[in-house]
Each structure stands twice: as structure tokens, then as C-alpha cells.
Backbone and ligand atoms as CSV (ligand in chain L), in Angstrom:
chain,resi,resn,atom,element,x,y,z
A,1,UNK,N,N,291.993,78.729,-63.350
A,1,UNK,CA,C,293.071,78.221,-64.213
A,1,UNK,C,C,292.583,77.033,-65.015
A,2,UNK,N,N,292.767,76.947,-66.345
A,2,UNK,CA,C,292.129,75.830,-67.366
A,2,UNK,C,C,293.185,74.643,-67.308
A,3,UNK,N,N,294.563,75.240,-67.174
A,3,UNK,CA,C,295.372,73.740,-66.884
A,3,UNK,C,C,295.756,73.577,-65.454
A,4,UNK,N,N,295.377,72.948,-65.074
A,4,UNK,CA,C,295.673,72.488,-63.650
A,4,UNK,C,C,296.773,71.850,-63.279
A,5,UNK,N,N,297.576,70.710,-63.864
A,5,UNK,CA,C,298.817,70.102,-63.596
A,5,UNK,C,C,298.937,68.991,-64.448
A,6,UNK,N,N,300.737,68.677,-64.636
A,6,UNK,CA,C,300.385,67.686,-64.915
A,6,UNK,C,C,300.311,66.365,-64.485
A,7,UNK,N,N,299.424,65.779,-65.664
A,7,UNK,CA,C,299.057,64.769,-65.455
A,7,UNK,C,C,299.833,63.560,-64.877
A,8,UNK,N,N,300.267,63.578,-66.168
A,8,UNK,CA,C,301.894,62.137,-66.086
A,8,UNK,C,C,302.699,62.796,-67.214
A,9,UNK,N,N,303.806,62.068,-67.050
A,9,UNK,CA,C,304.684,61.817,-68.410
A,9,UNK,C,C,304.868,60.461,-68.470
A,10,UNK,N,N,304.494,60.151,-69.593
A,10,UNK,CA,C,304.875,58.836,-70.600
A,10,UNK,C,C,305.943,58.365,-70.947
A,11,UNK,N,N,306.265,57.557,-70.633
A,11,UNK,CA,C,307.596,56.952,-70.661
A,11,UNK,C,C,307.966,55.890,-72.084
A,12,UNK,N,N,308.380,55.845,-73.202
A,12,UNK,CA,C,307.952,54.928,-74.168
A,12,UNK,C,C,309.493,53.954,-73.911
A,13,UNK,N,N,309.552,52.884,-73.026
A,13,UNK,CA,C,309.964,51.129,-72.617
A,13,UNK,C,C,310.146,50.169,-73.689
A,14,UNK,N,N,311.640,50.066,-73.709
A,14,UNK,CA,C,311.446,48.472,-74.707
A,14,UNK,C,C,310.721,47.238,-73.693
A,15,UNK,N,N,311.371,47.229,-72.144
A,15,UNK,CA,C,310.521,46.412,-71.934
A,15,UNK,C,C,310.140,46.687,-70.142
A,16,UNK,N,N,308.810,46.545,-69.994
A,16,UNK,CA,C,308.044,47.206,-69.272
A,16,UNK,C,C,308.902,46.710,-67.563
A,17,UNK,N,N,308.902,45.686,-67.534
A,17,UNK,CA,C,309.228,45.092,-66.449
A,17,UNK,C,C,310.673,45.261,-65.739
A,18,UNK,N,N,311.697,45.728,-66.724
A,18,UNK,CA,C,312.790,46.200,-66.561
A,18,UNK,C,C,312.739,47.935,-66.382
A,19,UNK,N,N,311.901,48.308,-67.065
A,19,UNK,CA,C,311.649,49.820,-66.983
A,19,UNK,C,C,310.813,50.142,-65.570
A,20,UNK,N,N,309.662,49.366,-64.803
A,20,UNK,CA,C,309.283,49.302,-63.564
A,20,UNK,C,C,310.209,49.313,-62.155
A,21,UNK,N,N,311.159,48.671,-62.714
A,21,UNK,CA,C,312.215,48.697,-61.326
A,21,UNK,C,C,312.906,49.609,-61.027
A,22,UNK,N,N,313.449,49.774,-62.510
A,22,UNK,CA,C,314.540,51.396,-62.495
A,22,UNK,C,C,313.612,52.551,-62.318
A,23,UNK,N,N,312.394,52.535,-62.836
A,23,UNK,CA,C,312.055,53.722,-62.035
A,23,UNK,C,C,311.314,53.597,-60.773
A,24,UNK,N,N,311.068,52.500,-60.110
A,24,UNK,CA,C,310.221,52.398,-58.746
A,24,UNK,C,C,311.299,52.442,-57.820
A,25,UNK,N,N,312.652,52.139,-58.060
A,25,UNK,CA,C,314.067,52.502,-57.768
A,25,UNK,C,C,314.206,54.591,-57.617
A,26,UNK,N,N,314.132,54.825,-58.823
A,26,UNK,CA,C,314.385,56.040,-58.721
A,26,UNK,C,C,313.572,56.896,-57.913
A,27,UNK,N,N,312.517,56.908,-58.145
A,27,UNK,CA,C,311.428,57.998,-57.654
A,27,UNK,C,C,311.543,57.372,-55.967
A,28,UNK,N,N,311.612,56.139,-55.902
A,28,UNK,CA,C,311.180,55.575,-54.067
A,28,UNK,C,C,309.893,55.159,-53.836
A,29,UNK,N,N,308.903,54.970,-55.435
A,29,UNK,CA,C,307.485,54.365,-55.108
A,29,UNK,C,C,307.114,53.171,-56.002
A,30,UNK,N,N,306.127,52.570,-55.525
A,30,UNK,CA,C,305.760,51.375,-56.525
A,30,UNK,C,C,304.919,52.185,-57.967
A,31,UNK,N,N,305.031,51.139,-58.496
A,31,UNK,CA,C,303.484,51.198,-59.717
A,31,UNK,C,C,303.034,50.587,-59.330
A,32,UNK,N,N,301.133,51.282,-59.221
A,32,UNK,CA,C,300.237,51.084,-58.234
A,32,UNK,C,C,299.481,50.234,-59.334
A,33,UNK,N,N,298.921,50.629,-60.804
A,33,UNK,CA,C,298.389,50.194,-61.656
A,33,UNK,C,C,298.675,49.599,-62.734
A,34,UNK,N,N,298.594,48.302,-63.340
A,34,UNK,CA,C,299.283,48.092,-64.261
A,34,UNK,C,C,298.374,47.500,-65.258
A,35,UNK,N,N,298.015,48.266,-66.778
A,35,UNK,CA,C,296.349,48.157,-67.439
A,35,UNK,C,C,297.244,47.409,-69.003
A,36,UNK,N,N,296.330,46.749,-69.322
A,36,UNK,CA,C,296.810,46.305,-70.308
A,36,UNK,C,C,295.276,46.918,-71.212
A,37,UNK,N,N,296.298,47.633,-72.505
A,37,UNK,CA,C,295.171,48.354,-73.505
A,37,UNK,C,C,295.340,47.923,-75.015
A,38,UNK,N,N,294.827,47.059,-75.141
A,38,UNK,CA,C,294.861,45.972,-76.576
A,38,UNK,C,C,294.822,46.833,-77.494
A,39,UNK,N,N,293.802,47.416,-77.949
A,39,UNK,CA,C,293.656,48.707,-79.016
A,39,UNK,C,C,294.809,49.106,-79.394
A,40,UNK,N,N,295.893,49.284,-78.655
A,40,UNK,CA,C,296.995,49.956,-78.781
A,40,UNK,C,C,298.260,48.813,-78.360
A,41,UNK,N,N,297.893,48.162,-78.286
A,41,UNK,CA,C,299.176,46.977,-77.818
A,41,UNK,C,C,299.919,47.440,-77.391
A,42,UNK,N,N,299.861,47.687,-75.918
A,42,UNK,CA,C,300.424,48.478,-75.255
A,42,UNK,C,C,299.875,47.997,-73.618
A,43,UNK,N,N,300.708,47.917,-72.624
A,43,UNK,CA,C,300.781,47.522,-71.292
A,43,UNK,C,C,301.290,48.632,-70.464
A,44,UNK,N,N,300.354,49.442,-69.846
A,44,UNK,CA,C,301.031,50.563,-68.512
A,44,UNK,C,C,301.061,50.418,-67.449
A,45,UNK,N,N,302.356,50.917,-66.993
A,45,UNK,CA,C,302.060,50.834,-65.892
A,45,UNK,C,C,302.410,52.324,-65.535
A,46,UNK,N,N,301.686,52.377,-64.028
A,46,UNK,CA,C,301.202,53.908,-63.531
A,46,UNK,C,C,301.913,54.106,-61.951
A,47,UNK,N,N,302.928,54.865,-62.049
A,47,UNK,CA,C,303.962,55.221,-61.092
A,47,UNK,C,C,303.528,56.551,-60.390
A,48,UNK,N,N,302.379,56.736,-59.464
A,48,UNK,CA,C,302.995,58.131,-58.939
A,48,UNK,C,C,303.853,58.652,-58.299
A,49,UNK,N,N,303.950,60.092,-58.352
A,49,UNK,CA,C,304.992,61.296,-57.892
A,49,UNK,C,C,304.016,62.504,-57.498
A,50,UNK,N,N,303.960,62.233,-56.814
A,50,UNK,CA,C,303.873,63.115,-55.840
A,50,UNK,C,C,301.988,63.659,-56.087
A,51,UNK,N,N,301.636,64.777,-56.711
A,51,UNK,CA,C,300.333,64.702,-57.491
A,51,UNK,C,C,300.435,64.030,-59.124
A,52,UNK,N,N,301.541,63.471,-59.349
A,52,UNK,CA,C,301.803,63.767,-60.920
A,52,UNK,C,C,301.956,62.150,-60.913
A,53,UNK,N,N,302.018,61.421,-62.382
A,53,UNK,CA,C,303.006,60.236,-62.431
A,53,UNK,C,C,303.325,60.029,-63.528
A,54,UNK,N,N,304.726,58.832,-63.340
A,54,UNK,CA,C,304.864,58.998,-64.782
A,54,UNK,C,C,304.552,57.515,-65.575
A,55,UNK,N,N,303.664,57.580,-66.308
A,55,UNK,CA,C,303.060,56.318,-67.234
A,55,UNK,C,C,304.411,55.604,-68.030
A,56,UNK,N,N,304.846,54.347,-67.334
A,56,UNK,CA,C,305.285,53.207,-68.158
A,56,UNK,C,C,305.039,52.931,-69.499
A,57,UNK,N,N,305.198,53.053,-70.687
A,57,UNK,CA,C,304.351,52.177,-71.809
A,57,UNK,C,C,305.100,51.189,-72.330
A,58,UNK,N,N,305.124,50.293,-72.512
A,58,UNK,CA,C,305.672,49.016,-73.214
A,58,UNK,C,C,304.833,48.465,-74.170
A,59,UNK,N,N,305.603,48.284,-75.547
A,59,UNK,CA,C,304.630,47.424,-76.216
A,59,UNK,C,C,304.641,45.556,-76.068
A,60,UNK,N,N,303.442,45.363,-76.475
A,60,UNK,CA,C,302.886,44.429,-76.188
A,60,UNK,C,C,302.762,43.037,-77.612
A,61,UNK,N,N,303.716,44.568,-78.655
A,61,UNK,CA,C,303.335,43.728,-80.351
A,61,UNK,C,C,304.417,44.588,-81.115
A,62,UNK,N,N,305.194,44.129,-82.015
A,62,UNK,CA,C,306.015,44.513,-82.831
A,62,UNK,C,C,305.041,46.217,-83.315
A,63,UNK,N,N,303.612,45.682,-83.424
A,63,UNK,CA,C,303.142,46.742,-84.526
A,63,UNK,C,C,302.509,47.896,-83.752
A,64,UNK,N,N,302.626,48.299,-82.405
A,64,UNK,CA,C,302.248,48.983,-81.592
A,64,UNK,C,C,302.673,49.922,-82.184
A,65,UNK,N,N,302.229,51.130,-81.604
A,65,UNK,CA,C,302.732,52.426,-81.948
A,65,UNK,C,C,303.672,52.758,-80.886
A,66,UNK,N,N,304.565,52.136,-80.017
A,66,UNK,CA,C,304.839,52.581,-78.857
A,66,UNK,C,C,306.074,52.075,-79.558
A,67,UNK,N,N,306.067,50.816,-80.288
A,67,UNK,CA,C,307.181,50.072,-80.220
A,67,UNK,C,C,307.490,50.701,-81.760
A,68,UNK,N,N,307.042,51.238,-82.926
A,68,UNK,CA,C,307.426,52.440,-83.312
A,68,UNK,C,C,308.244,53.581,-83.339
A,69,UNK,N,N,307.705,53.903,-82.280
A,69,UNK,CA,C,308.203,55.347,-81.589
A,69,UNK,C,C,309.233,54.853,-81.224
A,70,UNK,N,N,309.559,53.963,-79.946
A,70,UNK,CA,C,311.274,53.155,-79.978
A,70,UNK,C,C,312.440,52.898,-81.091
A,71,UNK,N,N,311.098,52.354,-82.236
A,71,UNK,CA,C,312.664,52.168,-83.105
A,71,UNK,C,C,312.486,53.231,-84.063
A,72,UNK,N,N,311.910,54.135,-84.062
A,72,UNK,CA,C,312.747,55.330,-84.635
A,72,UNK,C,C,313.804,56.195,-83.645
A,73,UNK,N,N,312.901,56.244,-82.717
A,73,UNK,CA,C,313.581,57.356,-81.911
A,73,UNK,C,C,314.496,56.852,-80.213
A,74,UNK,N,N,314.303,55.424,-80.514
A,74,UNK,CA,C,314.698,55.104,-79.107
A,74,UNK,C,C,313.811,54.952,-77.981
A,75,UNK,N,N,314.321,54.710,-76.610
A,75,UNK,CA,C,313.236,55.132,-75.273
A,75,UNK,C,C,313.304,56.082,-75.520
A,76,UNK,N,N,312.341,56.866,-74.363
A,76,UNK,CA,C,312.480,58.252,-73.921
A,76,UNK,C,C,310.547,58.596,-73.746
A,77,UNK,N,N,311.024,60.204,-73.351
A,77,UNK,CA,C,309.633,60.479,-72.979
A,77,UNK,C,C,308.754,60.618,-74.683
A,78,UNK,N,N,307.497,60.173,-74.177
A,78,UNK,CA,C,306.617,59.557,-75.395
A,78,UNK,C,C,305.346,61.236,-75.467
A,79,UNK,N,N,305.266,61.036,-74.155
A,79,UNK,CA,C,304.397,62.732,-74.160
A,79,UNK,C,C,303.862,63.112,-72.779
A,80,UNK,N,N,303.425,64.285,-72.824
A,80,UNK,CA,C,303.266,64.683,-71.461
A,80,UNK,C,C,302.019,65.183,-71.821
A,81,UNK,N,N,301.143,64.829,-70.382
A,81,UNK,CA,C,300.098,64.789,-70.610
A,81,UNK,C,C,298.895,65.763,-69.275
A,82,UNK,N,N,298.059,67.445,-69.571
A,82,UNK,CA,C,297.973,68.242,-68.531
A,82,UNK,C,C,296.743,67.563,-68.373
A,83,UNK,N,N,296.116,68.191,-66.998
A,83,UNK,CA,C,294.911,67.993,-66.718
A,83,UNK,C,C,294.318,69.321,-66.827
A,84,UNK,N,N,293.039,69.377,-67.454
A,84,UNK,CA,C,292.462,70.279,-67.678
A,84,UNK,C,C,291.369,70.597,-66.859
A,85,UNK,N,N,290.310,71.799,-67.067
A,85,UNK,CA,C,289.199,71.851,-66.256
A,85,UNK,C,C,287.955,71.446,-67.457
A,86,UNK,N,N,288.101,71.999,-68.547
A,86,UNK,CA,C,287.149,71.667,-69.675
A,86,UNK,C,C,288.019,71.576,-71.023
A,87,UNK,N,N,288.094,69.714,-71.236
A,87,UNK,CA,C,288.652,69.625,-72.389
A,87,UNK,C,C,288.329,70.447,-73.912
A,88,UNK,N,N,286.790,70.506,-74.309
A,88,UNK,CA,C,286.585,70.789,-75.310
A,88,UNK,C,C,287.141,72.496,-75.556
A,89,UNK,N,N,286.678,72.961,-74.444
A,89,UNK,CA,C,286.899,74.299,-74.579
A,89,UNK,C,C,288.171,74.641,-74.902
A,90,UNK,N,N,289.386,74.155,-74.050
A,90,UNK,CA,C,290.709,73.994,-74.868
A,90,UNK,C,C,290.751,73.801,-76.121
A,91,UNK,N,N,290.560,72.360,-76.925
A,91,UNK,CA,C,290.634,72.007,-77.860
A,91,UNK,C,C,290.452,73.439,-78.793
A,92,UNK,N,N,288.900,74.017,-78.356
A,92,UNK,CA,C,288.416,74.808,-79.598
A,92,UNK,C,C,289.537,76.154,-79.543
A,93,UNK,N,N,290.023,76.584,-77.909
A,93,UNK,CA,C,290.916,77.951,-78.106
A,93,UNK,C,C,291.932,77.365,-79.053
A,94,UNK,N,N,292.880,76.224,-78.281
A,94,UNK,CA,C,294.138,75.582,-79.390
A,94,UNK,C,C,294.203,75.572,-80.360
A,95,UNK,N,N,292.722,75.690,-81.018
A,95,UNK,CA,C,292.682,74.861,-82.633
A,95,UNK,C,C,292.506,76.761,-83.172
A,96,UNK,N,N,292.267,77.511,-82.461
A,96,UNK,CA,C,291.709,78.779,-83.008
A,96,UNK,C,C,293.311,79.593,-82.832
A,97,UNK,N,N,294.233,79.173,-82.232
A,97,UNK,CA,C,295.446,79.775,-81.983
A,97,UNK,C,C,296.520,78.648,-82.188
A,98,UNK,N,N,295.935,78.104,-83.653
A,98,UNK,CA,C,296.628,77.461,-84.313
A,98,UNK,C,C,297.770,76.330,-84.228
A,99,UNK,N,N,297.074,75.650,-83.207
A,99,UNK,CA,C,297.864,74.331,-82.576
A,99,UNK,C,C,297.481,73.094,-83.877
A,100,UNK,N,N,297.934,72.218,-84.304
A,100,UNK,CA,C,297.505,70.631,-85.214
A,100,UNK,C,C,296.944,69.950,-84.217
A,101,UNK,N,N,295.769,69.493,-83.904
A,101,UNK,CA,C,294.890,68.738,-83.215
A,101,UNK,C,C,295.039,67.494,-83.902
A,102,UNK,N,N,295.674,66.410,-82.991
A,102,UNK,CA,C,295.345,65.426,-83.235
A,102,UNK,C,C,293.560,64.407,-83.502
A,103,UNK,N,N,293.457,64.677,-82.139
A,103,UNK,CA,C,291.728,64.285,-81.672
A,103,UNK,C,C,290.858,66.058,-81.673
A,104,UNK,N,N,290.386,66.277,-82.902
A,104,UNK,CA,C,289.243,67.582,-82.470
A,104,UNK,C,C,288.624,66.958,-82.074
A,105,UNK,N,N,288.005,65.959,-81.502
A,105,UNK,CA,C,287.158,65.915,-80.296
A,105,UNK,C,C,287.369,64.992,-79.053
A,106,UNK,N,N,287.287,65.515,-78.405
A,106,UNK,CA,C,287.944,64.383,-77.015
A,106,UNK,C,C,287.233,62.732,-77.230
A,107,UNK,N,N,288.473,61.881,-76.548
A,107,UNK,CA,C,287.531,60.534,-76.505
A,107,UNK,C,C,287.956,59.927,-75.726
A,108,UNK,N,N,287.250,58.847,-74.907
A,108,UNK,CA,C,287.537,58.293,-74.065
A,108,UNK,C,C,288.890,57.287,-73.629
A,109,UNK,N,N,289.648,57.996,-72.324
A,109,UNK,CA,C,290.763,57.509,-72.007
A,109,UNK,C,C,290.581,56.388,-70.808
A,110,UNK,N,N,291.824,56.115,-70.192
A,110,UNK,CA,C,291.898,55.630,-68.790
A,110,UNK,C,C,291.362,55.723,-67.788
A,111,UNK,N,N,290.688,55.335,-66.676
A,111,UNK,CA,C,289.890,55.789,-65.849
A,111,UNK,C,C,288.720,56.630,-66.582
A,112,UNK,N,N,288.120,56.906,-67.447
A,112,UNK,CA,C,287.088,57.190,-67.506
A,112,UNK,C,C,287.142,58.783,-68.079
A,113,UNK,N,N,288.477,59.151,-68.024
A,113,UNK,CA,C,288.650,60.869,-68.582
A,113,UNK,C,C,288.493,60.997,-69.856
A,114,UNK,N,N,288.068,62.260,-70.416
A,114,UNK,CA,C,287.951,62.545,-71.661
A,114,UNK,C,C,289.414,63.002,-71.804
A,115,UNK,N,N,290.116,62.621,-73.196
A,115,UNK,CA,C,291.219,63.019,-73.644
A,115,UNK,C,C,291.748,63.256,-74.758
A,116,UNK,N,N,292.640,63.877,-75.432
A,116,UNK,CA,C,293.139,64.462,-76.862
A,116,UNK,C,C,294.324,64.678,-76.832
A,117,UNK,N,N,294.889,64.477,-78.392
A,117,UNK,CA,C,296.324,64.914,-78.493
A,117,UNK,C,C,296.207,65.785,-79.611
A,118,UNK,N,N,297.521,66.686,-79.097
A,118,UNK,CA,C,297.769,67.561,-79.723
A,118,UNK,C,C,299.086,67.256,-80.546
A,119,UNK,N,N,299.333,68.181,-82.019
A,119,UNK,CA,C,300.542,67.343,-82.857
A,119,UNK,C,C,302.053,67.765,-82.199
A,120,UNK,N,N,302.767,67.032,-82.332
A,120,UNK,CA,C,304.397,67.516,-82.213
A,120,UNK,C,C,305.188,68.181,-82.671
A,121,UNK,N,N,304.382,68.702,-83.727
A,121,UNK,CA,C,305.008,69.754,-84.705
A,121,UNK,C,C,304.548,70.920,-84.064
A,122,UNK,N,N,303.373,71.256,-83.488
A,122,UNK,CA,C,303.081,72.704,-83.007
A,122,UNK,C,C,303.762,72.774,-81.319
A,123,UNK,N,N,303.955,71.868,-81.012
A,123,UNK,CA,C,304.425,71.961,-79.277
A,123,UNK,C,C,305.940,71.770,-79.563
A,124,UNK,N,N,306.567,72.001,-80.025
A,124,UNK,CA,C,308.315,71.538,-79.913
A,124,UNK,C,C,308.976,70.336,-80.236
A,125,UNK,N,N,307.817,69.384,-80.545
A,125,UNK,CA,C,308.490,68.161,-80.781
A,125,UNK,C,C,307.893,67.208,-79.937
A,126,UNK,N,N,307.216,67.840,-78.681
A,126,UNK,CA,C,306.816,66.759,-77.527
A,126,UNK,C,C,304.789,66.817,-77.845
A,127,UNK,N,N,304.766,65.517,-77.989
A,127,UNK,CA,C,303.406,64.981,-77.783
A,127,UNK,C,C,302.787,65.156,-76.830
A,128,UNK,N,N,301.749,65.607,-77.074
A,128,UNK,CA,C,301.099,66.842,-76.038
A,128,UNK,C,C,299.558,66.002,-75.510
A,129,UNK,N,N,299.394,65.678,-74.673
A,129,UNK,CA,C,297.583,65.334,-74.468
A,129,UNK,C,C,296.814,66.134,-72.941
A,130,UNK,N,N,295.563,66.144,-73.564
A,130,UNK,CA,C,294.628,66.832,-72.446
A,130,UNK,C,C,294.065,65.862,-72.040
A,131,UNK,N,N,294.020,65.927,-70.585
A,131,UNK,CA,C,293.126,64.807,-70.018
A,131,UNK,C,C,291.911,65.815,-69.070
A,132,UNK,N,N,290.475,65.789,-69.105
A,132,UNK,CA,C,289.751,65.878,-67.914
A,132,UNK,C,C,288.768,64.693,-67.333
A,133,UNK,N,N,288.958,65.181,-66.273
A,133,UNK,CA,C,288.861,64.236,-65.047
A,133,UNK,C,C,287.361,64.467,-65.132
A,134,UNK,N,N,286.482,62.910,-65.419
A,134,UNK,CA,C,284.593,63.200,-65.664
A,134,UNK,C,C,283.922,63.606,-64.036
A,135,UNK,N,N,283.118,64.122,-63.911
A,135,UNK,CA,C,282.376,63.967,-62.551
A,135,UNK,C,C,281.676,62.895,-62.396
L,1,ZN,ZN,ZN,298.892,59.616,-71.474
């Protein structure tokens, strides 16, 4: 199987610290990780469930893309994100069965995984990313 599970879902937070409780409340677990990623002005935090979790994002700057996505569209889920067995190879079927590739080529994520997004216009509306896990 090329998708294995998912990853997380993304959570897009006006503000991170209020969004940590209500869901470490809901689910019954802490956030174990909490990364701050400048590039993106943006602060996560990382809640698992069970094999899965769901990524906090809060921005960190008016001009984030997170804090964006809020004031057009509100909170809500930002994207969901599978784990794969071989990113590229996806990429190239997706792009050949006519998905909008954000990243044609994977690049380096969190922990060390190669990762890509796919557009919102070919998946339903929901922001789509591949993550694989490096050896
Ligand atoms: Zn993600």
C-alpha cells in the first residue's frame, strides 16, 4: 500500500495556547511537541491520537500564511496530511492523473521527512500533503 495513514490534520488557531487546551481537553492527551518554524511564522504544536495527530498551527505574524487562511476563511482544518511509502513516486502518478502539484518535488519537512502539497482545487477544497518518513 503507497498510502499508509494519516499523518495529522492541521488545525489553522487564532491563538495557539487557547487552541492547546481545548483540544488536549478533547482528545484526553497532551501536545508532546511544540516547534516554532520562522520561515512560515508559524508555531506547532503536535497532539497525538492514537497513530495519527492533529498539528496545532498558530501564527506567529500578521503576514503568515496561517493567519491568512484565518481571515479569509476562519479556524478550521488547514490540511490533512498522508504518510506515504515513496513520496516522489506519488507525486509523478498524481501529476500524471492530473492532480495541481503544489511542490513537484518533495522538500524538506519536520522531523526530517520529505514532503509536498497538493492544490485544493483538485482534492475538494482540502489541502492535501505527502509526508515520507527518511530512513
Ligand atoms: Zn502538515
Amino acid at each position: 500500500m503507497a498510502f499508509l495513514k494519516i499523518s495529522h490534520i492541521a488545525i489553522a488557531v487564532e491563538d495557539l495556547e487557547t487552541a492547546t487546551k481545548a483540544f488536549e481537553t478533547l482528545v484526553g492527551n497532551k501536545v508532546q511537541v511544540v516547534e516554532d518554524v520562522p520561515d512560515q511564522k508559524v508555531k506547532v504544536g503536535m497532539l497525538p491520537v492514537g497513530e495519527s495527530r492533529l498539528e496545532l498551527a498558530g501564527p506567529t505574524d500578521s503576514s503568515s500564511t496561517i493567519a491568512r487562511f484565518i481571515e479569509k476563511r476562519g479556524e478550521g482544518i488547514h490540511h490533512i496530511c498522508f504518510e506515504v511509502v515513496n513520496i516522489r513516486a506519488e507525486l509523478a502518478r498524481l501529476k500524471a492523473a492530473g492532480f495541481k502539484l503544489i511542490d513537484e518535488q518533495p522538500r524538506l519537512g519536520a522531523d526530517g521527512h520529505l514532503i509536498a502539497f497538493i492544490h485544493p482545487r483538485t482534492t475538494g477544497g482540502v489541502l492535501v500533503e505527502l509526508s515520507e518518513k527518511q530512513k
